[in-house]
N, C-alpha and C positions, 0 to 999 in steps of 0.2 A: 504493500500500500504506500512504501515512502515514497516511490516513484508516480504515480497513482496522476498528479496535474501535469509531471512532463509528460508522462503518453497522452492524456488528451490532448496537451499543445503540440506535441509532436504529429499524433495524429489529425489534426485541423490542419495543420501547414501544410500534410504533406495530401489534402484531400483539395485545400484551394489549389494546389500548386498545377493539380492532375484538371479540377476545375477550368482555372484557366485556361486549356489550351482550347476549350470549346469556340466555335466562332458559331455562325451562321450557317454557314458552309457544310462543316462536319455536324452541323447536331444530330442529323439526321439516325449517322451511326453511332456517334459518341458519346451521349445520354444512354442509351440500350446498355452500352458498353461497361459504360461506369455504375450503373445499378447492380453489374455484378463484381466490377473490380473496388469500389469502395469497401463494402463489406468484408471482404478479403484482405486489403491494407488494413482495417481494424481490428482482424484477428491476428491478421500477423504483427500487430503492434502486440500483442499481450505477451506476446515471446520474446519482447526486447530485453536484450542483455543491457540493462545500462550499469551497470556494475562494471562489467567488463567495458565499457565503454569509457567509463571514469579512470579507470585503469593503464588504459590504452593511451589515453589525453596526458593522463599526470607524467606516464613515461615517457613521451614525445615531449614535451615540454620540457622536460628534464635534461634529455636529448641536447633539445635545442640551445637552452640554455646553458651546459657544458660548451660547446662548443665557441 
């Protein structure tokens, strides 16, 4: 649960980001499209590792900062 507001934020970013690329043009297929791939970036957000992700960050930063 401590992770619990960055998935939702993570998951809204990355649902306008896919949002966006809708125009006029493609709506036709790309609404249909995204009622099924939405749903699926939401599940696959519940399996985020962000642990390992903090992990990942603090040693690349460290990295860089030796250097």
């Amino acid at each position: 649960m401590s992770y619990f507001k960055r998935r939702i934020k993570d998951s809204w970013q990355i649902t306008k980001e896919i949002c966006s690329g809708i125009t006029w043009i493609n709506a036709i297929f790309l609404i249909p499209g995204l009622l099924f791939l939405i749903p699926f970036v939401w599940f696959w957000m519940l399996f985020e590792d962000y642990e390992e992700i903090d992990e990942a960050k603090e040693t690349m930063d460290q990295i860089f900062k030796s250097k």
